[in-house]
N, C-alpha and C positions, 0 to 999 in steps of 0.2 A: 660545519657551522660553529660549533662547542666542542670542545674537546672529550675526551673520556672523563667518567668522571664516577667516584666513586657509589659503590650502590650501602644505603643502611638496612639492617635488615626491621621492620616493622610490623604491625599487628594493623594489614591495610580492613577496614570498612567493606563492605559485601558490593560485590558489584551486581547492578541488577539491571539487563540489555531495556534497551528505550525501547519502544513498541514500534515495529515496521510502520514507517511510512508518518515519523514523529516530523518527519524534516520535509515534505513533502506534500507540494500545495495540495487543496483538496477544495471541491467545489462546494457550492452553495453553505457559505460559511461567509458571520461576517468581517474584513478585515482592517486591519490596524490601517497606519500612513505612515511611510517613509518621507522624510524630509529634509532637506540640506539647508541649513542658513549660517549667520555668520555671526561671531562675536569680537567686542573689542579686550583685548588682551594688556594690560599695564604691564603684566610680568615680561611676557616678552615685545611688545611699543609695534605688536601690528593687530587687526584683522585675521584672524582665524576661521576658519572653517570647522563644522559640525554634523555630525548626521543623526538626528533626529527620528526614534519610533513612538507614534504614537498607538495606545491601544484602540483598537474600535470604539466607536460611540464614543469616541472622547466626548468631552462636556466642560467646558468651560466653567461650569458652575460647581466642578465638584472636585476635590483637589487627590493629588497620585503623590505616590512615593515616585522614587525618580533611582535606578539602576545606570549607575554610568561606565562603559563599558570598552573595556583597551585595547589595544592592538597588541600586534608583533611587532619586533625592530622592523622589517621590513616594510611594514603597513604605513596606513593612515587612515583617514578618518571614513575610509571607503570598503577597508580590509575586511570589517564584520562580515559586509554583504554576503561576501564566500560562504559565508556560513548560514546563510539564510535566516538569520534571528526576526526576519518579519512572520516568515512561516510559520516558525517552529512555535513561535507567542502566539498568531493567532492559533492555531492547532489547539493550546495548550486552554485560550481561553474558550475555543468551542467546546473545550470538556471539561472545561469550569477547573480546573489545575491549577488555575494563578491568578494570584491577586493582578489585577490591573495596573499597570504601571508605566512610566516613560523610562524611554530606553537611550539612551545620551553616549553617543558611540564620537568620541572628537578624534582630534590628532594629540598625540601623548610625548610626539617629539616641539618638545617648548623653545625654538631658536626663529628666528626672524625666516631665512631659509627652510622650511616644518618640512620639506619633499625628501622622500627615501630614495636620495642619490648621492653619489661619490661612495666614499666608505662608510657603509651604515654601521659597520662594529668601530668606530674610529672615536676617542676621545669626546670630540665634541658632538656628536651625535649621541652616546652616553649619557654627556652634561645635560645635554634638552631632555632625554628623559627623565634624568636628577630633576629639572628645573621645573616639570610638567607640577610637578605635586603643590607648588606656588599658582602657578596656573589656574590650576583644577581648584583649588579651593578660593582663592581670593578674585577670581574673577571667571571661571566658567561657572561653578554654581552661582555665584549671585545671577549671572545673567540667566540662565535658566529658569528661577524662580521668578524672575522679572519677567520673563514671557509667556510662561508655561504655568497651569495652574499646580501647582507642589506644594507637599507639604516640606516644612523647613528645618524637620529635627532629624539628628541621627537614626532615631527608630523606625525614617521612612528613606531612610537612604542607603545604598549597596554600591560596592564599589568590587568588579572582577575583569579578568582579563587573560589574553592567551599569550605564554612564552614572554616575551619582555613586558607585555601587560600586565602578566600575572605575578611578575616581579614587581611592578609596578602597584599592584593591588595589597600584594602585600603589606609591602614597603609603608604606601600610606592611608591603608585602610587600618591598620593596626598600630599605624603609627599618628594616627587622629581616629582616637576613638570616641570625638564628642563631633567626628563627623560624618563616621560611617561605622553603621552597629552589623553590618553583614558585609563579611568579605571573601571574596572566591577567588583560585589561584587554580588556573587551567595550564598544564605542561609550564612551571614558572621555569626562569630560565636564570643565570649564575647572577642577575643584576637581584634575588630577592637577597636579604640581607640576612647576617647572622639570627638565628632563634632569639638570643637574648638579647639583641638589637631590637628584632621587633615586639619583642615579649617582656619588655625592661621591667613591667610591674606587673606579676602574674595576677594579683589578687584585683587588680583593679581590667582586665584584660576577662578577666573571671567573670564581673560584674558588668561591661558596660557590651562588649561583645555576643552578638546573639546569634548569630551562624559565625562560624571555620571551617569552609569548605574548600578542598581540594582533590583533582583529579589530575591521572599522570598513564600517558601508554608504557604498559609493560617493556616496549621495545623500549624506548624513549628513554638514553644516557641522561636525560636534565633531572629522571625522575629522583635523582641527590636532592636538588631544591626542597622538593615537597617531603621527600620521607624523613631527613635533617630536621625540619619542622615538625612531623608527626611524633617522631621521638621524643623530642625534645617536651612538646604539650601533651603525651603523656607520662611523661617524667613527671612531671608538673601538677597531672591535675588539670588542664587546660582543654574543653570538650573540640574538638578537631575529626575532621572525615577528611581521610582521605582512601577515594578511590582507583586501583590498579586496572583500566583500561584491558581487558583482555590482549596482548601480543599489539595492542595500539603502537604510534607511531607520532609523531609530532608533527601531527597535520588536524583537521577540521573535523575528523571522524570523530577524533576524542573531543574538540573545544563545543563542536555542536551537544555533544552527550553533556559537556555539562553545562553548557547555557541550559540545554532541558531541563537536568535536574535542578539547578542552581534558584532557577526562576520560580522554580515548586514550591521552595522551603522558604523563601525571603518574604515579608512584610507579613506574615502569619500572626 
C-alpha cells in the first residue's frame, strides 16, 4: 500500500491493553442509534451521504459535543462500522467512561464521484480528500448543528480518524484550531502533513488545543507519520500521546483501541 518508510526513534506514552470484551456487544445495556442521512454539499454541488451515532437516551432538549470521525483511503462513510464504534460507545457509556456524544462518521473523499473505485491512491482521489477539509467545515458541520442538538464551539468538537483519516485529522484538526480543540490520529498515513505545517504557531497550538492524541501498531511502516510528529511536539513543548500498539498492524485492532481510548479523554 505505502512504501517503507523510515522509523524516528521517540519517548512513546504507556500503552495500556483495553479490557476484554471492550468491543463486544453485551446484553441488557442501554444502546445508542446508528443512522444514515444525507447532506447538501456547496463544496463539492451534490448530495452526500453520512453515518450518524447517536448516544443512548438521546434527548433532543439537551445539547452534545459532536466527534466527527474518518475513514481510510479505501472507505467511506460505512468503513467505521468494521470497527463497531456503536459498541464500543455504548460499552463505554454503561460504565459511565464518556461523555455523551454524536459521532458523525461521513465520506472524507470530497469529489462529485465520493465511491472508492478506480485508483483510490490516484491524484484525484488525493484532491477529494485535500477538498474534504472545505466540506467538513463549511457545510457538513453547519448541517449537523442544524439537525442535531450540538453544541457549536471548538471545546465540544473532536475531529480523528484511521490511516488517510488520520491524516486527515490532523492536517485539519490542527489546522483550525477555532474548530476543533481535540484531535486523534489513529495509524496516520503519508497524506498527514509536515510537524511545522501543522504546528505553524506553537504557542497558540499550546493554548487553544486540548487533546494530541495518537496511536500507531508497532508492525505498522506509517508509524513515521506519528512519531515525526511526537518528536517534533516534544521538541517543542507541545503536550502529545502517542501510543505504540504492541506488534499492531494497520488494521481495526489498533483504530478500535483508540476510538476507545480517544472517546475517554475528549469533552472532559
Amino acid at each position: 500500500m505505502f512504501g517503507q518508510m523510515p522509523q524516528i526513534n521517540v519517548k512513546f506514552n504507556d500503552y495500556v491493553a483495553a479490557p476484554e470484551g471492550f468491543d463486544k456487544e453485551r446484553a441488557d445495556i442501554t444502546r445508542g442509534i446508528l443512522e444514515e442521512t444525507t447532506y447538501e454539499s456547496k463544496t463539492v454541488g451534490t448530495t452526500r451521504k453520512v453515518t450518524i451515532y447517536l448516544p443512548p437516551k438521546y434527548d433532543k432538549s439537551k445539547k452534545y459535543p459532536v466527534l466527527y470521525l474518518l475513514h481510510g483511503i479505501g472507505g467511506d462513510h460505512k468503513e467505521w462500522l468494521q470497527g463497531v464504534p456503536n459498541i464500543i460507545m455504548d460499552n463505554l457509556y454503561a460504565d459511565q467512561k464518556a461523555t455523551p456524544m454524536i459521532i458523525v462518521m461521513p465520506n472524507g473523499r470530497a469529489l462529485p464521484n465520493d465511491k472508492p473505485e478506480g485508483n483510490i491512491y490516484g491524484m484525484q482521489m488525493q484532491q477529494g480528500f485535500a477538498n474534504f477539509e472545505r466540506d467538513l467545515i463549511d457545510d457538513l458541520i453547519p448541517f449537523i448543528q442544524s439537525k442535531y442538538s450540538t453544541y457549536t464551539d471548538a471545546t465540544h468538537r473532536a475531529v480523528a480518524g484511521l490511516s488517510m483519516g488520520g491524516g486527515q485529522s490532523l492536517n485539519f484538526g490542527l489546522g483550525n484550531l477555532d474548530q476543533f480543540a481535540y484531535v486523534g490520529g489513529f495509524s496516520s498515513a503519508p497524506n498527514t502533513k509536515q510537524p511545522d505545517e501543522l504546528i505553524p504557531d506553537v504557542e497558540a497550538t499550546k493554548s487553544k488545543n486540548k487533546l494530541l492524541w495518537m496511536v500507531c501498531g508497532g508492525n505498522d511502516r506509517l508509524m513515521f507519520n506519528s512519531s515525526r510528529l511526537k518528536a517534533f511536539c516534544d521538541e517543542k513543548g507541545v503536550p502529545c500521546t502517542l501510543i505504540e500498539y504492541p506488534e499492531g498492524r494497520h488494521d481495526f485492532t489498533v483504530w478500535k483501541y483508540g476510538l476507545y481510548n480517544f472517546a475517554q479523554l475528549i469533552f472532559k
